[in-house]
N, C-alpha and C positions, 0 to 999 in steps of 0.2 A: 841417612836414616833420620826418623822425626817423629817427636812425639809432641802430640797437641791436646789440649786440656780445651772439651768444649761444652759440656755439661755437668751439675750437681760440681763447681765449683766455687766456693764459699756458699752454696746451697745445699740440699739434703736430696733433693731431687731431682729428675733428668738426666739421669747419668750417658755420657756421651764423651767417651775418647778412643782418638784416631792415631793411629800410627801406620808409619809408612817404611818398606825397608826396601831398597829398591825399586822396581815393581811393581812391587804389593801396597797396596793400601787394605787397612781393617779399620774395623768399628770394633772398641767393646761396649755394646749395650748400644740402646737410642729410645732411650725413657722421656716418660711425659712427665713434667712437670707438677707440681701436687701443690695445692695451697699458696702461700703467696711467692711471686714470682719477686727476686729481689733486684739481680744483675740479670745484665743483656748477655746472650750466650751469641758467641760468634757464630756464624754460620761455617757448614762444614769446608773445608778446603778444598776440596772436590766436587764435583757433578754425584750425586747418587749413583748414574751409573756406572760412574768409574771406580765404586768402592767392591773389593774382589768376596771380601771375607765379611762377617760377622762372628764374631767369638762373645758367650751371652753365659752372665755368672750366673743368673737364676730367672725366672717368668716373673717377677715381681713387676707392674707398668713403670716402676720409674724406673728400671732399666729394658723394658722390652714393647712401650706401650707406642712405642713411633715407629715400629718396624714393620709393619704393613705403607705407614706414609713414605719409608724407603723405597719400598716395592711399586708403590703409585707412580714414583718418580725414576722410575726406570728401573732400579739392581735388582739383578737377576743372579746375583752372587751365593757363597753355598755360607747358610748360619749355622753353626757348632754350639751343641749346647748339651747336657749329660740327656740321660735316658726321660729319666724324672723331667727335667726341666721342657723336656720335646711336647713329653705329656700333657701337662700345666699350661704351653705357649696353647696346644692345639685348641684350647677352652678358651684359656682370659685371650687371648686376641680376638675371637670371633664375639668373645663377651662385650668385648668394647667399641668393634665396628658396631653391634648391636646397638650400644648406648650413640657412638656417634652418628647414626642413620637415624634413632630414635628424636636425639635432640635438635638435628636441623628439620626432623618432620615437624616439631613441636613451634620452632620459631618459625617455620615458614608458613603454619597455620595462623601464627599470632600474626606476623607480616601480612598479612590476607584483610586481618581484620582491623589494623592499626596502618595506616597511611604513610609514608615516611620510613618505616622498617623495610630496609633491605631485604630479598632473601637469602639463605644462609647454606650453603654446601659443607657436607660432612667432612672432616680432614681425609677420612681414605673410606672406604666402602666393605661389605663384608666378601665382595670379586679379592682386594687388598691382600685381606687378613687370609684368605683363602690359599693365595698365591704366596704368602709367606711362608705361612707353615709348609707350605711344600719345601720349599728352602733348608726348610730345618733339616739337619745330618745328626742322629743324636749318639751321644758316644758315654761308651761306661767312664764311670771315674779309675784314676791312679795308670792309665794307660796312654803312653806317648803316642799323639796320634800325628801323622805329616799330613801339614796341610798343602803345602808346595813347594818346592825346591831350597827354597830359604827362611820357610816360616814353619815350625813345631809347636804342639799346645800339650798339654796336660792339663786334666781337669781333676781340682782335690774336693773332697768335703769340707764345707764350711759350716754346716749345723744350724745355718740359718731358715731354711725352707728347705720341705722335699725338692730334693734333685739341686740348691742351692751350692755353689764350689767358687773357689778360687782357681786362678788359669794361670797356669804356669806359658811364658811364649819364648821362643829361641827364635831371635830371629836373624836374619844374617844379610849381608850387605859388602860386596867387593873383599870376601873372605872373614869379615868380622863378625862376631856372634854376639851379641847381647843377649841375656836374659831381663826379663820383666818378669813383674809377678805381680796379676790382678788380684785385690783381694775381696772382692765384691762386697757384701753387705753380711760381715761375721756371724754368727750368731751367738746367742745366749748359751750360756756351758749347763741352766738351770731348766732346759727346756724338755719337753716332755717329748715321747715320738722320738726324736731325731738324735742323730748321734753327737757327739760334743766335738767343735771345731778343731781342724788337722792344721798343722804347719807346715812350712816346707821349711828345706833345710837351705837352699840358697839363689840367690839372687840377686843378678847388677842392681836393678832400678825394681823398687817396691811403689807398687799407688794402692792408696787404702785408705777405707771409709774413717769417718770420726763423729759418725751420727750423739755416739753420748760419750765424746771422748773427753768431756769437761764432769761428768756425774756416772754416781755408784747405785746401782742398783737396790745394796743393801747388803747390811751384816748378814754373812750367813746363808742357808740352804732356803730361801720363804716356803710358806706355808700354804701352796694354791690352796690345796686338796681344803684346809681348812677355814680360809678366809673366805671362800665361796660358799663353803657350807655356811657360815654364819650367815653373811649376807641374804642366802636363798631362806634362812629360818625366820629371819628378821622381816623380811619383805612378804612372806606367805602367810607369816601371821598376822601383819597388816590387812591381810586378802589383796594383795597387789602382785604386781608382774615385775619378772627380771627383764629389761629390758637388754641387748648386749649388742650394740655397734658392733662389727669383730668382721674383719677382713676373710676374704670368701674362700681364699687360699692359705691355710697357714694354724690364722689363731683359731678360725672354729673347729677344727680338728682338734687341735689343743683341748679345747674349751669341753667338746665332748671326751675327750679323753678323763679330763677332771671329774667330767659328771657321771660317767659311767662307776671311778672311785665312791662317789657320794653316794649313787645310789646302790652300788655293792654295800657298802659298808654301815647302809641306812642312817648316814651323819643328818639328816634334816628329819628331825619327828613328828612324827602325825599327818607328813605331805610324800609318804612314801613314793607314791606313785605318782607325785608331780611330773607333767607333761612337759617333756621340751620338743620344740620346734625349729628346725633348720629352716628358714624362710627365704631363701635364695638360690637356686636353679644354675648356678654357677659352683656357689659351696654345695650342692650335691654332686655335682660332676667330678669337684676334685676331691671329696671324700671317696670314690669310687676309685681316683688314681693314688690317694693314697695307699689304699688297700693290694693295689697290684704293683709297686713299690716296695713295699714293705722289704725285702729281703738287702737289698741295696741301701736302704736309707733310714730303716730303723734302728734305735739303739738297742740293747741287751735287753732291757728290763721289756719293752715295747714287745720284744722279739719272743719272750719267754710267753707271754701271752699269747702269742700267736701260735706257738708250738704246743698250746694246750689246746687247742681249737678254739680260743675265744677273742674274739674281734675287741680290740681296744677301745674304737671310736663307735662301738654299736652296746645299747643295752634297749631293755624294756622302756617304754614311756617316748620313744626317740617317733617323732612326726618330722617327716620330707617333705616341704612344702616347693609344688614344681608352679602349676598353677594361677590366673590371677584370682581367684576364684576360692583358692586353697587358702591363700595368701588374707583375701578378703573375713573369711571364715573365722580367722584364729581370733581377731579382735571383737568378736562375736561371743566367743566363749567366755564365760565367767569363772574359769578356775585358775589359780595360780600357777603362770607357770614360768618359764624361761622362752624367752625368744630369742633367738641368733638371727641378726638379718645383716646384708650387708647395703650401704660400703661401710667401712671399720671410721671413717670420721665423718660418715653421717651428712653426707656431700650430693648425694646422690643416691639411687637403687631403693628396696620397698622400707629400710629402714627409718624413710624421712614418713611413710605411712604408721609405722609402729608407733615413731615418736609422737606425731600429732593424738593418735590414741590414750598413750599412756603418761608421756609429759606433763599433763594438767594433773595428775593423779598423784595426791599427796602417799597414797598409802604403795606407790610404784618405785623401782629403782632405775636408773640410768647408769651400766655398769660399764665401761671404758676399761677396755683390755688389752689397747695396742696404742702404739705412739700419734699424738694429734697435731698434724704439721698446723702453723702460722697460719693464720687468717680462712680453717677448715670452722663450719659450725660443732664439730665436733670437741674442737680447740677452747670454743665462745662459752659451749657446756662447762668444760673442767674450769674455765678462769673464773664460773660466776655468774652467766647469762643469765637474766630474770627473764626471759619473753627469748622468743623465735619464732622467725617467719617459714610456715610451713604452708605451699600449697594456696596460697595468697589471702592465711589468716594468721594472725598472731596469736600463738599460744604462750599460755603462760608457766612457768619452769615451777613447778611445785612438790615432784617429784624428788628424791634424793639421788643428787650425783655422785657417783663413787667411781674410783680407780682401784683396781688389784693389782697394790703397790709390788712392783719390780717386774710384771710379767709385761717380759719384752723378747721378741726375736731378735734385736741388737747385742750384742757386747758392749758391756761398759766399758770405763776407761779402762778397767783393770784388767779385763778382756782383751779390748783389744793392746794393750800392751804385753800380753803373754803371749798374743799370736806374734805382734813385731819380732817379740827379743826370740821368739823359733828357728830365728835365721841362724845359721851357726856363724858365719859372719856377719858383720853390718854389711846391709847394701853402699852401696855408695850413695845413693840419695834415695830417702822417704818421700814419697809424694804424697800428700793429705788432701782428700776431697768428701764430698758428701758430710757434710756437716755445717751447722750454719755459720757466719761469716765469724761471731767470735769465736766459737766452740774450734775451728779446724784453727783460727790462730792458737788458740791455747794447747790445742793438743801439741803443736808443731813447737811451742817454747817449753813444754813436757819435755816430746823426744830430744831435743837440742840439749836444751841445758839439765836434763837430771839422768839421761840415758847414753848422749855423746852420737846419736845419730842427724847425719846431716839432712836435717827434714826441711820442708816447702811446702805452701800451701797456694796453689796458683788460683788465680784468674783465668775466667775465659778467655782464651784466644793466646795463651801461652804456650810458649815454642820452644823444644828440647831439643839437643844435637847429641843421641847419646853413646856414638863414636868419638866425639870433640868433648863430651863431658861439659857440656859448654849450653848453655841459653838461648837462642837465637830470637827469641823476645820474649821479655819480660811485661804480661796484657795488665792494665792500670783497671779497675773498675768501676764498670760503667751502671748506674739505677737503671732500673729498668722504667720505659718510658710506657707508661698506658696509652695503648691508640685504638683507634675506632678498628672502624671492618675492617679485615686487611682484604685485598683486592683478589679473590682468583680465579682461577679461567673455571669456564662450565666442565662439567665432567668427563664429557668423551671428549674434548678439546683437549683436555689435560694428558688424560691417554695417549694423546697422539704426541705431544711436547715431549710427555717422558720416552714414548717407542725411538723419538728422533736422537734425544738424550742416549739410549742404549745403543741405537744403531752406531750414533760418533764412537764411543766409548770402544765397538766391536773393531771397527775402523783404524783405532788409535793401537789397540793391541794388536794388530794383524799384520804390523811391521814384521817383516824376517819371516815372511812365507813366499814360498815360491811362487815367482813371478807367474805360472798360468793361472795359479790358485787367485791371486791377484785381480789378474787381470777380467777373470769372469765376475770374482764379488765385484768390479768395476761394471761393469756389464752390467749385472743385476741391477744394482743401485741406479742407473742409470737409465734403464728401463725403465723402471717404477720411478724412478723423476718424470721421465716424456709420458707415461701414462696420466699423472696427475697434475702437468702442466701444460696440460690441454685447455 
């Protein structure tokens, strides 16, 4: 048995670890990267197509955003993931083959007209993302499901995103059973929508995030409902715009939730009927899954509303903007209003079009409502940025940056130390990931010296025996090296590497079948050799 740490290791990002029990090999998660990349992740220990499983804690990309590129490269394996979470992949995966077909369109145009630029293929296609979610197997929470002879999962709520949990796995090996317990990306206990994080009760070997396991959210129950209202009174009587970065799944639900309060309550006066705007075709899609959701993944308060017939995330004044056209329109309008666009740090998608609109605009707000990884423009905003390069002109930052302190879908330290100490025993060992390189050391000299559990915070590329309880290597770390183009085969070429890829893999498992059964896959394969080595 073996447990390998190969992503979102002393990073926040990329989440990517592999275990093996026999057998079996799994992945939990295969996220993309976000913002700056610090350590070299090792590469997987397997062929893709010899990986059987995926077990996937929420649709979040840095934990789900490379699993079509699995799929390019052959697995054809079944991914587990709750009801909610099947929903959310079916949208942000195809969202983001979109953006990656988008962007090699983009450079291979610029390649056209600049001499010297390479062209550029997309990491996986929307064929990819297509063929993934087929993959998807999706299963309710709190129900022990088998996934093969030696491997069981349970999926818990975590309160961080609809359909978001923690995965409970037994796995077993020459009669031994380990449990693990993933605990993917906690959530906040002050968040609106969703129910407040579950525990479990026990576990060999625990691995868990430490995104803010070094900082506290804040004294106290905060003030959305209130602090938004100011902000929107303050900014409308300017005659200016709420700008709001806000990720497509997650916080603009949120965000509307808030507003819907505000304007029940008519907390902004004389802008009654101020107009908001969902400006992204991604966050309408998953407001639509929230809503069919609801009964699974709301909490009480969420849920009382909905038993009175009133939609939480829906009021008067609410513009869906699907559209480029729609999209183009709103910045045209002279009324104060709110715009939600995404991506949440401002990286990408129609939000870098808002900002060039309303960032010069001293009487505008720039409101940051989720976490801004390292080296995001979104990051550049809160630290300070005077100028930003939008669209190949620099704008000037004259507008007020603001954050709505505490609203976060993470757990703080204290968070997540009420989920640790859930355990009725100590695990035998804490595994710390997802969180930056000091932040997971500091958590792990938290749990050790003030709590008495035996924590770790690994490197890429490190090796667990956890029948031996033992190490089998201890990964050093490595900066990540910036390199040019990385070199890869043309696209149906690739196709065909990854089919060869799966066929070995089918090959490799087909050991202890009976010999006619054998002997004709022999056959076949052989055939289609002399057919194509003509």
């Amino acid at each position: 048995m073996r447990l390998q740490f190969i992503g979102a290791a002393h990073e926040v990002t990329g989440s990517c670890h592999y275990l093996e029990a026999g057998n079996t090999r799994i992945l939990v998660g295969y996220g993309m990267e976000q913002g700056v990349n610090v350590f070299e992740n090792c590469p997987l220990p397997v062929e893709e197509s010899m990986i059987d499983y995926v077990f996937l804690t929420h649709a979040h990309i840095d934990h789900s955003g490379l699993l079509p590129l699995l799929y390019a490269k052959g697995f054809r394996g079944k991914i587990y993931a709750t009801e909610a979470t099947a929903d959310l992949c079916g949208i942000m995966l195809r969202d983001c083959a979109h953006i990656q077909m988008q962007e090699a369109e983009w450079r291979n145009r610029k390649a056209k007209r600049n001499s010297g630029i390479e062209p550029h293929d997309p990491i996986y296609t929307m064929e990819d993302a297509e063929g993934t979610i087929g993959c998807i197997i999706p299963c309710p929470y709190e129900q022990k499901i088998t996934v093969c002879d030696n491997m069981e999962i349970r999926f818990t709520d975590v309160g961080h995103l609809l359909g978001s949990s923690s995965i409970e796995v037994w796995a077993s090996e020459e009669g031994t059973v380990k449990k693990f317990v993933f605990s993917g990306d906690i959530g906040n206990e002050n968040q609106p929508l969703l129910k407040y994080p579950k525990t479990t009760k026990e576990a060999d070997y625990v691995i868990m995030e430490s995104t803010y396991g070094n900082r506290l959210h804040g004294a106290g129950h905060p003030d959305y409902v209130g602090e938004l209202a100011r902000i929107l009174q303050e900014t409308f009587d300017r005659g200016g715009n709420v700008v709001v970065p806000s990720f497509a799944v997650g916080r603009t639900q949120e965000m509307l939730y808030f507003l819907r309060i505000i304007k029940e309550r008519n907390l902004v006066q004389n802008h009654a009927d101020f107009p908001v705007y969902v400006d992204s075709p991604l966050a309408v899609e998953a407001t639509g899954i929230f809503g069919r959701n609801e009964k699974s993944c709301f909490d009480e308060e969420a849920m009382a509303l909905v038993n009175q017939g009133i939609n939480p995330i829906a009021f008067k004044g609410l513009h869906l903007s699907i559209t480029s056209d729609e999209s183009i329109a709103i910045n045209f309008d002279e009324t104060p209003k709110v715009i939600l666009s995404a991506s949440g740090m401002c990286d990408a998608g129609r939000i870098r079009h808002h900002l060039k609109h309303n960032l010069w605009r001293q009487e505008c707000t720039i409101l940051f409502v989720g976490y801004q990884s390292v080296g995001t423009p979104g990051r550049a905003l809160m630290e300070g940025a005077k100028q930003m390069r939008l669209f190949g002109e620099t704008v000037d930052v004259r507008a007020s940056i603001v954050g709505l302190a505490g609203m976060s879908g993470h757990a703080d330290k204290n968070g997540l130390l009420r989920w640790v100490q859930g355990f009725e025993e100590k695990p035998k060992r804490v595994f710390v990931v997802h969180g930056e390189d000091s932040v997971t050391m500091d958590f792990v000299n938290c749990l050790h010296d003030e709590y008495g559990f035996e924590a770790y915070a690994p490197y890429s590329g490190t090796q667990f025996d956890p029948v031996a309880d033992a190490f089998i290597c201890e990964a050093a770390p490595i900066p990540f090296k910036k390199r040019g183009k990385t070199p890869v085969l043309g696209g149906v070429y690739a196709r065909l590497v990854a089919a060869g890829q799966r066929l070995l893999a089918i090959i490799t498992r087909s050991e202890g079948m009976a010999n006619k059964d054998l002997s004709k896959f022999a056959d076949q394969v052989n055939s289609l050799c002399d057919k194509w080595n003509r």
